[in-house]
C-alpha positions as CSV (number, residue, x, y, z in Angstrom):
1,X,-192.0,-53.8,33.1
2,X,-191.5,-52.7,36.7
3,X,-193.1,-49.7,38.8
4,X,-190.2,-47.7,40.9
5,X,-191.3,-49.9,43.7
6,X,-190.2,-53.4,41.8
7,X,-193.5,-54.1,41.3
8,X,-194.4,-56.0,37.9
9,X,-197.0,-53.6,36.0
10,X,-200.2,-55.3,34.4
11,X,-200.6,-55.0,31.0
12,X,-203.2,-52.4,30.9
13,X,-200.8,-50.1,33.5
14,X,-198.4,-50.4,30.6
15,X,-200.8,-49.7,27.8
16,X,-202.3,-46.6,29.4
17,X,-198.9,-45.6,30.6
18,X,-197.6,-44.9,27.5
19,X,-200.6,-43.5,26.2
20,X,-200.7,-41.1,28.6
21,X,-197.0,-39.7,28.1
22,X,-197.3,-40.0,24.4
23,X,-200.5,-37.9,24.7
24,X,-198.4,-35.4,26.7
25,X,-201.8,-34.5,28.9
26,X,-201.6,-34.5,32.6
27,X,-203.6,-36.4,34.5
28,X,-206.0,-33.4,35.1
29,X,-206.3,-32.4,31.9
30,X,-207.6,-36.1,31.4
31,X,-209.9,-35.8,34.0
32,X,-211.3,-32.6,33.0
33,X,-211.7,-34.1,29.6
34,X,-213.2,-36.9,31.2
35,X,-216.0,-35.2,33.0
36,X,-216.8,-33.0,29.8
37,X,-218.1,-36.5,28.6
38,X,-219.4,-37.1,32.0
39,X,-217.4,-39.5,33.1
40,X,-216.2,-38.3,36.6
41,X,-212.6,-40.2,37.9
42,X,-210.6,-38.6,40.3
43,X,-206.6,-37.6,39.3
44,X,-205.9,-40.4,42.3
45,X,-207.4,-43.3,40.1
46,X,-206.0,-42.6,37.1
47,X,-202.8,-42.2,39.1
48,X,-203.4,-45.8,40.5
49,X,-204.3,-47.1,36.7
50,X,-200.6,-45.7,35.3
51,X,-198.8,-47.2,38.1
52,X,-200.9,-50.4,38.2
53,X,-201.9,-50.3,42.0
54,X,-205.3,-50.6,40.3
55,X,-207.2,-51.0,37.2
56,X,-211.0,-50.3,36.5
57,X,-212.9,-53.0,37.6
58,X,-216.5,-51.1,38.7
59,X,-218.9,-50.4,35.9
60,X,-218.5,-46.9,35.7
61,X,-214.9,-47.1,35.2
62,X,-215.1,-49.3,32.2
63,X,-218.0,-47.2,30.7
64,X,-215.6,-44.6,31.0
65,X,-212.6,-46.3,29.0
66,X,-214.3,-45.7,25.4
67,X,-214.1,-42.2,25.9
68,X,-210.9,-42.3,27.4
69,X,-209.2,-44.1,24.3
70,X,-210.7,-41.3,22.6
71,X,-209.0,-38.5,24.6
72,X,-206.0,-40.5,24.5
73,X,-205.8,-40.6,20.5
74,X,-206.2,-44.7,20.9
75,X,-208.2,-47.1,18.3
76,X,-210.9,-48.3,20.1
77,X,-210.6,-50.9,22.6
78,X,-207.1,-51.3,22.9
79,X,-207.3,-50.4,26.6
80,X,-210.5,-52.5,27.4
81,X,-208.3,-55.5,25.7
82,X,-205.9,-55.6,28.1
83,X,-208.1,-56.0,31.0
84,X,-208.6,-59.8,32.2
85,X,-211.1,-61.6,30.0
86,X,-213.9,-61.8,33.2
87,X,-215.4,-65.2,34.8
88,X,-216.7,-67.4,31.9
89,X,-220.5,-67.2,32.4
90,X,-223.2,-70.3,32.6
91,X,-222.8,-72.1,29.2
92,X,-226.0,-73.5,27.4
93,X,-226.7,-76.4,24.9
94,X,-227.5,-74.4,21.4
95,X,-231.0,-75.4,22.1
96,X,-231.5,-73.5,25.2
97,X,-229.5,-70.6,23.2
98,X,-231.5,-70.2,20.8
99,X,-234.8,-70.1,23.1
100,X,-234.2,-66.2,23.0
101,X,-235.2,-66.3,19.5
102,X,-238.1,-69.0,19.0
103,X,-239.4,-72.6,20.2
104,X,-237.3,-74.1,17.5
105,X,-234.0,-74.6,16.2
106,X,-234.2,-72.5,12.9
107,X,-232.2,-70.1,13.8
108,X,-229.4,-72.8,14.5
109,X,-230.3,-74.1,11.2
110,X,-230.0,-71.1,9.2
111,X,-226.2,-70.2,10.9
112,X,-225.3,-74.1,9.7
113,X,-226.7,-73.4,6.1
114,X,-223.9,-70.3,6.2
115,X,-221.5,-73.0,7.1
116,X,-220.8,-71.2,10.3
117,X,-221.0,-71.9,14.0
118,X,-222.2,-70.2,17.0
119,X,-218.6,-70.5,18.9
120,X,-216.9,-67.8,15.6
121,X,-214.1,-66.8,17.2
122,X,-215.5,-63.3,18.6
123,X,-215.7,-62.2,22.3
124,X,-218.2,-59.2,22.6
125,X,-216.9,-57.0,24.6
126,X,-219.8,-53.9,24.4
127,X,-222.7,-53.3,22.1
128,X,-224.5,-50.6,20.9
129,X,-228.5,-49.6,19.8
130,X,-228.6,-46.4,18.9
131,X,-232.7,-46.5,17.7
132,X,-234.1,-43.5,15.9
133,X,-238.2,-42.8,16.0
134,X,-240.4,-40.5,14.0
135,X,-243.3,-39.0,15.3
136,X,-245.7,-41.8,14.8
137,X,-243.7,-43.6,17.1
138,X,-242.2,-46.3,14.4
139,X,-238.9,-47.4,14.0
140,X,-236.6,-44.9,11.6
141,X,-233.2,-47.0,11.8
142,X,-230.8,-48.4,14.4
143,X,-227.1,-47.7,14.3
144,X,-225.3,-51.1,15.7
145,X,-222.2,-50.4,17.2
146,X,-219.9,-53.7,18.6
147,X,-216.8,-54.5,19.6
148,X,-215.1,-57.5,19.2
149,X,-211.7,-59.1,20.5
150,X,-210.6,-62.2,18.6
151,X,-210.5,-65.7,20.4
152,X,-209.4,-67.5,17.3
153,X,-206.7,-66.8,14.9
154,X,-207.8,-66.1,11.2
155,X,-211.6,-65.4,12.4
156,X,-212.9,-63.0,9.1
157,X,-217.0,-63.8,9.4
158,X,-219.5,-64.5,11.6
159,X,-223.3,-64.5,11.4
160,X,-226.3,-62.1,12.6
161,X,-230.2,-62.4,12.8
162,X,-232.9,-60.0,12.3
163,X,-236.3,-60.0,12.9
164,X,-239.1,-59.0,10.4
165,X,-242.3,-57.4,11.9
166,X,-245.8,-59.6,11.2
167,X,-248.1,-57.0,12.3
168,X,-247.4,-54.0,10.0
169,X,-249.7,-51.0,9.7
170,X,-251.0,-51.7,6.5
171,X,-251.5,-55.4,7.2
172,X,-249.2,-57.1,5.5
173,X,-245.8,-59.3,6.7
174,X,-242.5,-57.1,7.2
175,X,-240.2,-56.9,4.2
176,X,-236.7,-57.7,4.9
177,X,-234.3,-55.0,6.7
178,X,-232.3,-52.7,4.6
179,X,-228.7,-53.7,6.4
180,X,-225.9,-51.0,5.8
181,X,-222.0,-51.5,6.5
182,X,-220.6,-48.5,8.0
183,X,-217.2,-49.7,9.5
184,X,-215.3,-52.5,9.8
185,X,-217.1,-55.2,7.8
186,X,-219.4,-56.0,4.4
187,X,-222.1,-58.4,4.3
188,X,-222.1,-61.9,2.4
189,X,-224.9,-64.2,1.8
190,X,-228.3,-63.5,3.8
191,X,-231.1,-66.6,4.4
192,X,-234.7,-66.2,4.9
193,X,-236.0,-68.5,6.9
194,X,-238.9,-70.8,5.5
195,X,-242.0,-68.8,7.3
196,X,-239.9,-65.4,6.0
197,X,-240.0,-64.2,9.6
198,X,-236.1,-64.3,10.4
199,X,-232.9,-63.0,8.3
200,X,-229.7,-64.3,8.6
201,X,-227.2,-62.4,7.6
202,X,-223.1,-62.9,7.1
203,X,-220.9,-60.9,8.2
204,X,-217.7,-60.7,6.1
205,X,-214.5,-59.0,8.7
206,X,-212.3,-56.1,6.6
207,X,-210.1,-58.7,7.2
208,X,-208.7,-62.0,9.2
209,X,-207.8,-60.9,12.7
210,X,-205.2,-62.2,14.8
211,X,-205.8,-63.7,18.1
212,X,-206.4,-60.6,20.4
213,X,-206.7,-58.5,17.5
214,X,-209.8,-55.7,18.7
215,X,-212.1,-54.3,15.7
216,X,-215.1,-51.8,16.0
217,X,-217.9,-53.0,13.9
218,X,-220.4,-50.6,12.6
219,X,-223.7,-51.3,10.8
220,X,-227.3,-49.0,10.1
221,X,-230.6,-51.1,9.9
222,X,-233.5,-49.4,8.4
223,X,-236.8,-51.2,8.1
224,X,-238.0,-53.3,4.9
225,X,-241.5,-51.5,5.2
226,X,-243.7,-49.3,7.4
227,X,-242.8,-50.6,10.9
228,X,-245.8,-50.7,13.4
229,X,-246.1,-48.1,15.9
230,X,-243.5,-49.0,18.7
231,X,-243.5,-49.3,22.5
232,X,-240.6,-52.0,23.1
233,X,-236.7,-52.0,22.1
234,X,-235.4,-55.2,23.3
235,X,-231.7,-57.2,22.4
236,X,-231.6,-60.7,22.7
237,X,-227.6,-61.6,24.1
238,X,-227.0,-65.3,23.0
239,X,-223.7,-64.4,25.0
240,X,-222.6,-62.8,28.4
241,X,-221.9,-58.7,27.7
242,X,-220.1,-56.5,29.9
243,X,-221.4,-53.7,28.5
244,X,-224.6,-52.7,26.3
245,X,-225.6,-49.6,25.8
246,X,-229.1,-48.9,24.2
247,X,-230.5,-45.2,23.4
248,X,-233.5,-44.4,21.9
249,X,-234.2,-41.1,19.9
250,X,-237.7,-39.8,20.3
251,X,-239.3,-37.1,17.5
252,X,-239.4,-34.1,19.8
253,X,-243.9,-34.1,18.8
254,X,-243.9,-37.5,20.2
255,X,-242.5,-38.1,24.2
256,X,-242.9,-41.4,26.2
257,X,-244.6,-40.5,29.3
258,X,-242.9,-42.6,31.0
259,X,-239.4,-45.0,30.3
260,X,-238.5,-48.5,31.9
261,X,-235.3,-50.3,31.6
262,X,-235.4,-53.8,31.9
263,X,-233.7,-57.3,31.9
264,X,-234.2,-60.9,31.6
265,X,-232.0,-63.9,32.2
266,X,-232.0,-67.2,30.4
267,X,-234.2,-69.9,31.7
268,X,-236.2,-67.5,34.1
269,X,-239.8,-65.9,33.5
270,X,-238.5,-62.9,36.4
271,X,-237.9,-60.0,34.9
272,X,-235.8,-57.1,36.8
273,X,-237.4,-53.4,35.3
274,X,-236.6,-49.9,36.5
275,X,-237.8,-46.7,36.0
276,X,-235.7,-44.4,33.4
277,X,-235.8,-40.3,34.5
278,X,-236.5,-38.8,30.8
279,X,-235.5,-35.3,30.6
280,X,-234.6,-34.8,26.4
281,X,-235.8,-36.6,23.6
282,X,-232.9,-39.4,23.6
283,X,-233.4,-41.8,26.7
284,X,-230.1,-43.7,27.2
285,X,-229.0,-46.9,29.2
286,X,-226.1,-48.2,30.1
287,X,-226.1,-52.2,30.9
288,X,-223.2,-54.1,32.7
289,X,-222.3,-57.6,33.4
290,X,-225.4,-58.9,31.7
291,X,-226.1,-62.5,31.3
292,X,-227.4,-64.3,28.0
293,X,-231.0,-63.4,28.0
294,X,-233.1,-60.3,26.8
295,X,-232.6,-56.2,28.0
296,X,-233.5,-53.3,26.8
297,X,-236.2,-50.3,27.3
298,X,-240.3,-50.1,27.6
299,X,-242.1,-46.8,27.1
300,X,-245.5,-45.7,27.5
301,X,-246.7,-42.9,25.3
């Protein structure tokens, strides 16, 4: 497809074209809509996005594409597929991969005894912690929100690890997480490994998706016991993620005094933090381009 000018359109220019003339909204009125979620793009970009003189690139601008595909009555991430797939990070041996999660190789063993792989066929495209805490300051539950794009035809499972807490109030080792499907998937078989500090879980798709194919993934983790008083929320990215989003819900009885986001890359003891203004109970934080490595929040109470 062409632009007036004889210009060849991208595929997202064409994908958010004809969203926008099906929605029958001018470009204002998506705007407006836009800021409402605060998301603020000027009627000249989204202009330059329909007629494919430009297409979001800058982190704000793809935060902002979720909620677009919301305003514009899309499934989610049908506009974010479209973009180019981004520079293919550093790659690691599965050792070094699974240094996030321990000095040894059991999580790599536990993902074989599934008969699965840690190349499944999914490219993570965002993630989402939404983490809920009661006024002690434990753990509640944690909403996990992901979205996926297929890499390989006929991809239907894939596999995903969850820590058990050792240090819980009344002394004794954590009980497995209570895992909950919410959208998009059930769960299979789930492993414990042999010290019963790390669950394995499968991950069974709603169905087989075809190469491209985008699905929204939703899950609720609660706790297997009383979780130990909390000042840490961290996400361990075996993968490059362009976007992560982590927000923490404090009881209104018990506020942080103060909130630092942070990061770490693989293979590096440096770790990049910054102070988080906290003015309501739910501190949120939006990550981009992140590397394979460890982010999320500290708190102080």
């Amino acid at each position: 497809m062409t632009d007036p000018n004889g210009a060849t359109r991208s595929e997202f220019a064409q994908a958010f074209g004809a969203a926008v003339t099906a929605s029958r909204l001018s470009l204002d009125a998506i705007r407006r809509a836009l800021a409402a979620r605060g998301h603020r793009l000027s009627v000249a970009t989204l202009s330059y996005w329909r007629s494919g003189r430009r297409r979001p690139e800058r982190a704000s601008s793809l935060a902002a594409l979720e909620e677009l595909e919301v305003i514009l009555g899309l499934s989610p991430g049908v506009l974010l597929a479209t973009l180019p797939s981004r520079p293919a990070a550093t790659t690691y041996s599965l050792d070094e991969l699974y240094e996030l999660n321990g000095p040894n190789r059991t999580m790599a063993a536990l993902v074989e005894r599934l008969g699965l792989a840690y190349e499944d066929g999914l490219d993570r495209l965002s993630y989402q912690d939404l983490v809920e805490l009661d006024a002690a300051g434990r753990q509640v539950r944690n909403r996990v929100r992901m979205l996926v794009r297929c890499a390989k035809a006929g991809t239907e499972r894939f596999a995903m690890s969850f820590w058990m807490d050792d240090d819980a109030p009344d002394g004794s080792r954590g009980a497995p997480p209570t895992i909950t499907p919410l959208m998009g998937c059930t769960l299979g078989r789930t492993i414990v490994s042999p010290d019963e500090r790390l669950v394995m879980v499968e991950v069974l798709l709603d169905h087989a998706l075809d190469e491209g194919e985008t699905l929204l993934i939703e899950f609720e983790c609660t706790p297997g016991g009383l979780a130990p008083n909390s000042t840490r929320w961290e996400r361990g990215l075996m993968r490059a993620m362009p976007l992560y989003l982590v927000s923490i819900t404090f009881h209104p009885d018990r506020l942080p005094t103060t909130v630092e986001r942070f990061e770490r890359p693989m293979r590096t003891d440096q770790v990049r933090s910054t102070p988080v203004l906290v003015t309501s109970p739910c501190v949120t934080v939006l990550f981009t381009d992140l590397a394979p490595g460890v982010a999320g929040l500290t708190w102080r109470w």
